[in-house]
Backbone atoms as SQL, in Angstrom:
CREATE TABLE atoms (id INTEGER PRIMARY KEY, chain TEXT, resi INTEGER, resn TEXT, atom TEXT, x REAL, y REAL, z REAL);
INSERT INTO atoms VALUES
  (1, 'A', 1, 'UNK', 'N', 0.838, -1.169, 0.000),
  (2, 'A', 1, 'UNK', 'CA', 0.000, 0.000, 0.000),
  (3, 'A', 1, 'UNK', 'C', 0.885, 1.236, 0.000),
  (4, 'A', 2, 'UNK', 'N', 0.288, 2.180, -0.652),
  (5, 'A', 2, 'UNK', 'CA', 1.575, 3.576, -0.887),
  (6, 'A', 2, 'UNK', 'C', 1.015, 4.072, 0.474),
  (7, 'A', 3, 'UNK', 'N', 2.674, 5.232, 0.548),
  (8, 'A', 3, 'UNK', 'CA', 1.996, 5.784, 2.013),
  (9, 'A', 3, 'UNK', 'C', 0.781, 6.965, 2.434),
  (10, 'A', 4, 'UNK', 'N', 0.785, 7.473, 1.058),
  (11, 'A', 4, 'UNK', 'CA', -0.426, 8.490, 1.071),
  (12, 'A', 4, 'UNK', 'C', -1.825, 7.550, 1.120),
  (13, 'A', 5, 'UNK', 'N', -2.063, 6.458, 0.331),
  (14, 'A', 5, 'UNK', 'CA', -2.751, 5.844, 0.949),
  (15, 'A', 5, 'UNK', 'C', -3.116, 5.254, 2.145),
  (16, 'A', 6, 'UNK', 'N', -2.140, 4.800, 3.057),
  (17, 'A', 6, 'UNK', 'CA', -1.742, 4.469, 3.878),
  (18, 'A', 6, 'UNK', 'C', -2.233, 5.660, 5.337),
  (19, 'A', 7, 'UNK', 'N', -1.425, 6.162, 5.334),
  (20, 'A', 7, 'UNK', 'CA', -1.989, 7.907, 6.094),
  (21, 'A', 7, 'UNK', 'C', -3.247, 8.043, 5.921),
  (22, 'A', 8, 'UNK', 'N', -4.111, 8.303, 4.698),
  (23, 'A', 8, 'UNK', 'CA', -5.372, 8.436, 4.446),
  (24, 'A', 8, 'UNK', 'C', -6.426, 7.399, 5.262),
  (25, 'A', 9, 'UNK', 'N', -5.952, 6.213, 5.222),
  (26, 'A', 9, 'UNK', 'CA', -6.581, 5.199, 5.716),
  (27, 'A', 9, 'UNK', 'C', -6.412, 5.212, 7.589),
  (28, 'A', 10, 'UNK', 'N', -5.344, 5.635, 7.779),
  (29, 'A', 10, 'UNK', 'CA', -5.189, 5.587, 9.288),
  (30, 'A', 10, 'UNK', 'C', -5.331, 6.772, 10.052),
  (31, 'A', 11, 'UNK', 'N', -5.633, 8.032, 9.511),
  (32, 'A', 11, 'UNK', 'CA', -6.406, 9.580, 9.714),
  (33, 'A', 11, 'UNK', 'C', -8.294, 8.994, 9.616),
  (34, 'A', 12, 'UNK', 'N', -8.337, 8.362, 8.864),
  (35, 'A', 12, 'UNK', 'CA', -9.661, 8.084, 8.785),
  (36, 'A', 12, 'UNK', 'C', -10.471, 7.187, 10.143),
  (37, 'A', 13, 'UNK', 'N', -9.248, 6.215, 10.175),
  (38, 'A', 13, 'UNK', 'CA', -9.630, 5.165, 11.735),
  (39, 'A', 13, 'UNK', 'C', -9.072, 5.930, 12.285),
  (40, 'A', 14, 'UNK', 'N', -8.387, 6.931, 12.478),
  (41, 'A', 14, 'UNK', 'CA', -8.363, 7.589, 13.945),
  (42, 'A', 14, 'UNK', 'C', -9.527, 8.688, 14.406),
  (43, 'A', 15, 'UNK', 'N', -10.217, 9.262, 13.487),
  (44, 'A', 15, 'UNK', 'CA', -11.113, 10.063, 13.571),
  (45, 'A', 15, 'UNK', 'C', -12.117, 9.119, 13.863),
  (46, 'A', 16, 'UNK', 'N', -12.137, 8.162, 13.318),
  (47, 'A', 16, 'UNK', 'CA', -13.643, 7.141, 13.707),
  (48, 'A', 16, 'UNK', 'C', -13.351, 6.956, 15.639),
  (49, 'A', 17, 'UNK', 'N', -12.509, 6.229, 15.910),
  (50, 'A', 17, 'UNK', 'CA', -11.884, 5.950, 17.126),
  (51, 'A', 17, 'UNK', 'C', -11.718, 7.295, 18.150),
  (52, 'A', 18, 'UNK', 'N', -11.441, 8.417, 17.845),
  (53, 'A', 18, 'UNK', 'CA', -11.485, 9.499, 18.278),
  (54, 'A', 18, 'UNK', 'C', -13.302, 10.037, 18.871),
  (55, 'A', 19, 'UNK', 'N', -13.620, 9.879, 17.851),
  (56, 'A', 19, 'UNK', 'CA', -15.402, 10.200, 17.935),
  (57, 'A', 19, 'UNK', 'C', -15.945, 9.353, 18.851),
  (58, 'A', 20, 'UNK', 'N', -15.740, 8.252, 18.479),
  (59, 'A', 20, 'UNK', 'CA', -16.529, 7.174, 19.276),
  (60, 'A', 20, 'UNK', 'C', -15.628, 6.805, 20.840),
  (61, 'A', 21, 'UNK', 'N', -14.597, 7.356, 20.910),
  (62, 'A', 21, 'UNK', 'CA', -14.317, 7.677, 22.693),
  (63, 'A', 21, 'UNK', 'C', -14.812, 8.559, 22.880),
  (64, 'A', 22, 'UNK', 'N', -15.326, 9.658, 22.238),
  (65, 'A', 22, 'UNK', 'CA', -15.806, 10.936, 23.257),
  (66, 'A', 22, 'UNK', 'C', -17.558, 10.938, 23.136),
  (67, 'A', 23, 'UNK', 'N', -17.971, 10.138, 22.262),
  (68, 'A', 23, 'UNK', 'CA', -19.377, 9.554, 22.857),
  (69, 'A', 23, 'UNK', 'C', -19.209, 8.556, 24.519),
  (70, 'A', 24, 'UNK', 'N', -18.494, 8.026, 23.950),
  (71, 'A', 24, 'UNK', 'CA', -18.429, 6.968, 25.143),
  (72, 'A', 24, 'UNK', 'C', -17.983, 7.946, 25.980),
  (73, 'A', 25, 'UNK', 'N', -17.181, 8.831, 26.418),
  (74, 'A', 25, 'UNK', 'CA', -17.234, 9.651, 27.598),
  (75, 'A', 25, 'UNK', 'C', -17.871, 10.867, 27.888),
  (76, 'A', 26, 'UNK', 'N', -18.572, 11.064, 26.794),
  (77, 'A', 26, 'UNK', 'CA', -19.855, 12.096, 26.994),
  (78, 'A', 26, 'UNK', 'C', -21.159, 10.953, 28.219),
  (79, 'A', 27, 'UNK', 'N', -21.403, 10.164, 27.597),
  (80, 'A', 27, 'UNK', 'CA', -22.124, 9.370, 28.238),
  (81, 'A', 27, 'UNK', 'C', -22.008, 8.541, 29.245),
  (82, 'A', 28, 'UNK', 'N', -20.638, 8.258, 29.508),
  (83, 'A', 28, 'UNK', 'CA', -20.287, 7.489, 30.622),
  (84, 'A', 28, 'UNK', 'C', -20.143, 8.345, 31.967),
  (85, 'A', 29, 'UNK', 'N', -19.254, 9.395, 31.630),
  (86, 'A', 29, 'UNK', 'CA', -18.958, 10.124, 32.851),
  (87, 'A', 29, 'UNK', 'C', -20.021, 11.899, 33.253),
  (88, 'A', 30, 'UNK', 'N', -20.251, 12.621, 31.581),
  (89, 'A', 30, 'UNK', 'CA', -21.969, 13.447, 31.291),
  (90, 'A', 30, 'UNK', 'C', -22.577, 12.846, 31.788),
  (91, 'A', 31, 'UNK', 'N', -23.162, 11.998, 30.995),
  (92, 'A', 31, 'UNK', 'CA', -25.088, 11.559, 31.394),
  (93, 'A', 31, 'UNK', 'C', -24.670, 10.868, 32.845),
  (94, 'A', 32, 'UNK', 'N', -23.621, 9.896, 33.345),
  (95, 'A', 32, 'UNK', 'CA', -23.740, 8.956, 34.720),
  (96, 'A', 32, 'UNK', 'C', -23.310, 9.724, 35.436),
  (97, 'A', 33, 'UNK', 'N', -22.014, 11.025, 35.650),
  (98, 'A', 33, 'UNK', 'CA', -21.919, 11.594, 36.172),
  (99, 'A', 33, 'UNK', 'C', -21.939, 13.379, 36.762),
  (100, 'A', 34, 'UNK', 'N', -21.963, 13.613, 35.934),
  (101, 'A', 34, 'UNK', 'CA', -21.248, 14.700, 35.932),
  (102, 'A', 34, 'UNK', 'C', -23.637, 15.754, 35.766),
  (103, 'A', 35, 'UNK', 'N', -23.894, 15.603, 34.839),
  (104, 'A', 35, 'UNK', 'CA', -25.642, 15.501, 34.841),
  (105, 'A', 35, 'UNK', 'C', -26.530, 14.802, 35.468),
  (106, 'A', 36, 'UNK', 'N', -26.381, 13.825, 36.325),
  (107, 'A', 36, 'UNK', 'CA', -26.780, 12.986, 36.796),
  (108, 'A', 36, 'UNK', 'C', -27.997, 13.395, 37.373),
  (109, 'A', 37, 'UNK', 'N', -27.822, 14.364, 38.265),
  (110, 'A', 37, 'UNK', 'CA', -28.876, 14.903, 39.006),
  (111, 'A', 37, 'UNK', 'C', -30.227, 16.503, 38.315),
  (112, 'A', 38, 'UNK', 'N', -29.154, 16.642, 37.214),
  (113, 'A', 38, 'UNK', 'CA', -30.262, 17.443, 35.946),
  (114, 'A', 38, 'UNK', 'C', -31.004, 16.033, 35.421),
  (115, 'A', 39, 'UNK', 'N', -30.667, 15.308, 34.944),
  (116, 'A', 39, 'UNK', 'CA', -31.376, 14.070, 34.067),
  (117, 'A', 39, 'UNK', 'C', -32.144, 13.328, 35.179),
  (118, 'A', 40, 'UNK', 'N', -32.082, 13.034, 36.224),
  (119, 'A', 40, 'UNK', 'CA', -33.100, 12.783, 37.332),
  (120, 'A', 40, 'UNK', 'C', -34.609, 13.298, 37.019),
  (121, 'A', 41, 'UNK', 'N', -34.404, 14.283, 36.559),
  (122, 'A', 41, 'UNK', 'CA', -35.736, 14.777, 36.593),
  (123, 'A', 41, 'UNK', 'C', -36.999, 14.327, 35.376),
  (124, 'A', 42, 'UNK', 'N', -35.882, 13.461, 34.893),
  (125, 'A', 42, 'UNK', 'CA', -36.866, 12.445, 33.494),
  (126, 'A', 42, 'UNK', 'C', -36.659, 11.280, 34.256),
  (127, 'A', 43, 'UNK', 'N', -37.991, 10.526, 33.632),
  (128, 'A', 43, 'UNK', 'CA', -37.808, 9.034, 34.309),
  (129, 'A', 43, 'UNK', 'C', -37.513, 7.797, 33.102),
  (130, 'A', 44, 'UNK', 'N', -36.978, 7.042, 33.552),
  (131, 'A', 44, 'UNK', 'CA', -37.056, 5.827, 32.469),
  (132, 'A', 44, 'UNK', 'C', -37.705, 4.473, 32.730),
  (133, 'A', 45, 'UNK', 'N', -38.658, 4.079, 32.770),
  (134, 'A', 45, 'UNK', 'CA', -39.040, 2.678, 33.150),
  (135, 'A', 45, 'UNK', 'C', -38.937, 2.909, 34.783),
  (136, 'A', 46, 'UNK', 'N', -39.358, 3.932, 34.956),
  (137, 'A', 46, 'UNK', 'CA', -39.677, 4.319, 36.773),
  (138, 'A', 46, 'UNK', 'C', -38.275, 4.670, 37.448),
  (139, 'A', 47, 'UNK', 'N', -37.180, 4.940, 37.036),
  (140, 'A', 47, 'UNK', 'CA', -36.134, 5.048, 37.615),
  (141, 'A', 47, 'UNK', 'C', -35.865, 6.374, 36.809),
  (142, 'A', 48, 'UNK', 'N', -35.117, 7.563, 38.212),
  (143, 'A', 48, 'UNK', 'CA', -34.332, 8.554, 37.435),
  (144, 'A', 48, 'UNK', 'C', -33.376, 8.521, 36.479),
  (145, 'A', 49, 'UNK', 'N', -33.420, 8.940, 35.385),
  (146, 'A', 49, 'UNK', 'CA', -32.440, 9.048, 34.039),
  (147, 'A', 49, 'UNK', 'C', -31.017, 8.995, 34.533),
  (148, 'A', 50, 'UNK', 'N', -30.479, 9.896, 35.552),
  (149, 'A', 50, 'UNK', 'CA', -29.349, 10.109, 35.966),
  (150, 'A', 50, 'UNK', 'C', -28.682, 8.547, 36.504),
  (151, 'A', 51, 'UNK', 'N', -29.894, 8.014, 37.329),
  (152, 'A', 51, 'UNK', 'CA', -29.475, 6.556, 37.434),
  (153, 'A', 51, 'UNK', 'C', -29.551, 5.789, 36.800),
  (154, 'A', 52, 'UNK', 'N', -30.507, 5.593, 36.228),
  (155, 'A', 52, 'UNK', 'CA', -30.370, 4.842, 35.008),
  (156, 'A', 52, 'UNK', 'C', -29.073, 4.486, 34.148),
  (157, 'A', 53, 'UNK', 'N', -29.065, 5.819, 33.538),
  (158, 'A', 53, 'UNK', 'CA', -27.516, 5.883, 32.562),
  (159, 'A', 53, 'UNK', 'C', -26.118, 5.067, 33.691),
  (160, 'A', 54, 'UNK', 'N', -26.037, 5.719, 34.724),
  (161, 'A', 54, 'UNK', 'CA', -25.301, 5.205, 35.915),
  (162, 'A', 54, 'UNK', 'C', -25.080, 3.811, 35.764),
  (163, 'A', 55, 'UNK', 'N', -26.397, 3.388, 35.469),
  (164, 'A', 55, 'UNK', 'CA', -26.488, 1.917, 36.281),
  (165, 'A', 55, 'UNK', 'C', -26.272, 0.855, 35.013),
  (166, 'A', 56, 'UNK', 'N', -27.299, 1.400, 33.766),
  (167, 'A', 56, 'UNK', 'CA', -27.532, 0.742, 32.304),
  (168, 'A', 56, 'UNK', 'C', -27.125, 1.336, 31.381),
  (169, 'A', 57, 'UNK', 'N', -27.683, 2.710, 31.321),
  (170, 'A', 57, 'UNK', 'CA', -27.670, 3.174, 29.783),
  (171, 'A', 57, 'UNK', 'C', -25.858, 3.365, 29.291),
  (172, 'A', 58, 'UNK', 'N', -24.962, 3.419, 30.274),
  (173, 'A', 58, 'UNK', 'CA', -23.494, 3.975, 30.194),
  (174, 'A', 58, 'UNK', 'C', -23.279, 2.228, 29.112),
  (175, 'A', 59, 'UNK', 'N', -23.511, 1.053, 30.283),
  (176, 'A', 59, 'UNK', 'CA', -22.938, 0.037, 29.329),
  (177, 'A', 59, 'UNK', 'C', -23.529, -0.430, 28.034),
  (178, 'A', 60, 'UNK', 'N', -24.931, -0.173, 28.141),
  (179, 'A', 60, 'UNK', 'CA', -25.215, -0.484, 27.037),
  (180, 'A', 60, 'UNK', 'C', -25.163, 0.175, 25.969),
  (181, 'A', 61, 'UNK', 'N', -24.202, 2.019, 26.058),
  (182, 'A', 61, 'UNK', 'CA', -24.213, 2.575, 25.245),
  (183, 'A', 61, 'UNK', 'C', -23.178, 2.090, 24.465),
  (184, 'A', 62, 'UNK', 'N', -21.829, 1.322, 25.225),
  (185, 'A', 62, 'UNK', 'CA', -20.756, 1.010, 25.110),
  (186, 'A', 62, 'UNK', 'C', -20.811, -0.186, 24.497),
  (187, 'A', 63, 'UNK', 'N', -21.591, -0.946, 24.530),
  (188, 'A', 63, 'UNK', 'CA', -21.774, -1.778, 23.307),
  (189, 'A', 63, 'UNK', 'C', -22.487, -1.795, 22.259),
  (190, 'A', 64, 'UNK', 'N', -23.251, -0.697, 22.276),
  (191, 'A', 64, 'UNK', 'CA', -23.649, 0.182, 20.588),
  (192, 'A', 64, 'UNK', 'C', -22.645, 0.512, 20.120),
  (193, 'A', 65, 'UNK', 'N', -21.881, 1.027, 20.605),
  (194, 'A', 65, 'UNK', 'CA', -20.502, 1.729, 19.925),
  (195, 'A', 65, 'UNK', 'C', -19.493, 1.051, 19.273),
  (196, 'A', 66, 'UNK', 'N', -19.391, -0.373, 20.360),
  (197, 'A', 66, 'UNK', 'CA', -18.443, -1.124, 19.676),
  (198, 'A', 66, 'UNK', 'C', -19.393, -2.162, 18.344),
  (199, 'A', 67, 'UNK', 'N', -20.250, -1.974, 18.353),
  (200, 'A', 67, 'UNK', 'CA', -20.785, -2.585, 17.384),
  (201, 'A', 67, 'UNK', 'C', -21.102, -1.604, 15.985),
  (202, 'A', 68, 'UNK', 'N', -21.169, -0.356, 16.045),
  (203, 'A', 68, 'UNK', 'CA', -21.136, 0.463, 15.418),
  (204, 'A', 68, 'UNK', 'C', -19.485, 0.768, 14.978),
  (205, 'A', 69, 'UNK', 'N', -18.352, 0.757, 15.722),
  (206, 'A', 69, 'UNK', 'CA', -17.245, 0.730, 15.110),
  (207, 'A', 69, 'UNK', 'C', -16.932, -0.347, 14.526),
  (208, 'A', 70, 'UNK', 'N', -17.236, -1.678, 14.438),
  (209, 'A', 70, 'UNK', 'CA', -16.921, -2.610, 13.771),
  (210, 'A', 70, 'UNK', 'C', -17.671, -2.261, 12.455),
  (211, 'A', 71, 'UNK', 'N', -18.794, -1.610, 11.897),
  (212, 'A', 71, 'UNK', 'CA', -19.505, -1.686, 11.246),
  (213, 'A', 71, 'UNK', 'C', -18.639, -0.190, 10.253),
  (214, 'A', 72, 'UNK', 'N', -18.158, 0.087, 11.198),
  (215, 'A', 72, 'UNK', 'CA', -18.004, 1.893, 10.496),
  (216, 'A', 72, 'UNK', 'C', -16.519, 1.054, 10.025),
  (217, 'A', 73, 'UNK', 'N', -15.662, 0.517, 10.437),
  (218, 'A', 73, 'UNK', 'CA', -14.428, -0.166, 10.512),
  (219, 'A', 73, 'UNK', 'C', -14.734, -0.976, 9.298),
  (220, 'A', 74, 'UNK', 'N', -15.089, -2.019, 9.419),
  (221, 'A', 74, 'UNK', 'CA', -15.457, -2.501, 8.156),
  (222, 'A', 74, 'UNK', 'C', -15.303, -1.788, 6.746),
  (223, 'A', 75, 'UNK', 'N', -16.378, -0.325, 6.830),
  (224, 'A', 75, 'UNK', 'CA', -17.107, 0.258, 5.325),
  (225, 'A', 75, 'UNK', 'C', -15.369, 1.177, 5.553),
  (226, 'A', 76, 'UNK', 'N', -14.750, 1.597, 5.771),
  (227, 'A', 76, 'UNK', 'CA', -13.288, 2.126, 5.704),
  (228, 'A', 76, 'UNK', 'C', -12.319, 0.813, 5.406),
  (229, 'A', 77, 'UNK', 'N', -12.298, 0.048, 5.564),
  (230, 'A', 77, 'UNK', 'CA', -11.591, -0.989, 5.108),
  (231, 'A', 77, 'UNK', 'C', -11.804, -1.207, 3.133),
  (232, 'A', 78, 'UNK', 'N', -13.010, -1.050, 3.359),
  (233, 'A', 78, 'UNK', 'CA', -13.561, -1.685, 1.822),
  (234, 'A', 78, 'UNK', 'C', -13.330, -0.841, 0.967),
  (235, 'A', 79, 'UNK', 'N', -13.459, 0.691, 2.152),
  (236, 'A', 79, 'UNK', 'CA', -13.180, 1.690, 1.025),
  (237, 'A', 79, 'UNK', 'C', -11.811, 2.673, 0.547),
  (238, 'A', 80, 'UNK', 'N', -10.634, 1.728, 1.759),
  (239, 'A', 80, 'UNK', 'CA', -9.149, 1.996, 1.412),
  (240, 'A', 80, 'UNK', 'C', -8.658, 0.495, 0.990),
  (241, 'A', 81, 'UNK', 'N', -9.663, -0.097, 0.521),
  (242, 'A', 81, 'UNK', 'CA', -9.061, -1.402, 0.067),
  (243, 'A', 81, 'UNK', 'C', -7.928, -2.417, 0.880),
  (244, 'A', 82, 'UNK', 'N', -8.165, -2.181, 2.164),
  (245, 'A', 82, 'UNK', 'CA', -7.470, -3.219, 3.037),
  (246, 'A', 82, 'UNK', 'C', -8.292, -4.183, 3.980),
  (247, 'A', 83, 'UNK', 'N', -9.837, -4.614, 3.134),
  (248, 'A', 83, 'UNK', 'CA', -10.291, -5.837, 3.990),
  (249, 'A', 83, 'UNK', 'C', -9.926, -6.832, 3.447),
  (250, 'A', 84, 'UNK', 'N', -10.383, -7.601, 4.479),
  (251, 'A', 84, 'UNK', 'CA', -10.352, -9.209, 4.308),
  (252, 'A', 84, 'UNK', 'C', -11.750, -9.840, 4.353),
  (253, 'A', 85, 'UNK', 'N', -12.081, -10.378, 3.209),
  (254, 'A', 85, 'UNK', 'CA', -13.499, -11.810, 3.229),
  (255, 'A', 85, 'UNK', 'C', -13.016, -13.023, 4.560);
């Protein structure tokens, strides 16, 4: 692979990887901590939001994400021509 290709392809997964940590810490340490007690004031399935996220919404956001970077990972592979079938 040339290196301008190369660079192109690994600026691209770092911006993907970049984004998708600062969701994951918008939401892990924002919504569970840091808002916790503003988002209280919505409920989810009878429990304050603030706890909620705390308790559920943080991990299960964290495995949207990694399932969404495999997916975003993937369509950058195919489209710097370095996947594998």
């Amino acid at each position: 692979m040339e290196r301008d290709r190369r660079d192109a392809y690994w600026r691209a997964n770092l911006r993907t990887v970049a984004a998708i940590l600062a969701i994951w810490l918008a939401v892990s340490c924002g919504a569970a901590i840091l808002f916790a007690d503003a988002l209280d004031a919505f409920h989810l399935g009878g429990f304050p939001l603030g706890f909620w996220f705390g308790q559920q919404g943080a991990e299960l956001v964290f495995v949207l994400l990694v399932a969404a970077y495999v997916a975003i990972a993937n369509r950058l592979d195919r489209a710097h021509d370095v996947f594998e079938d």
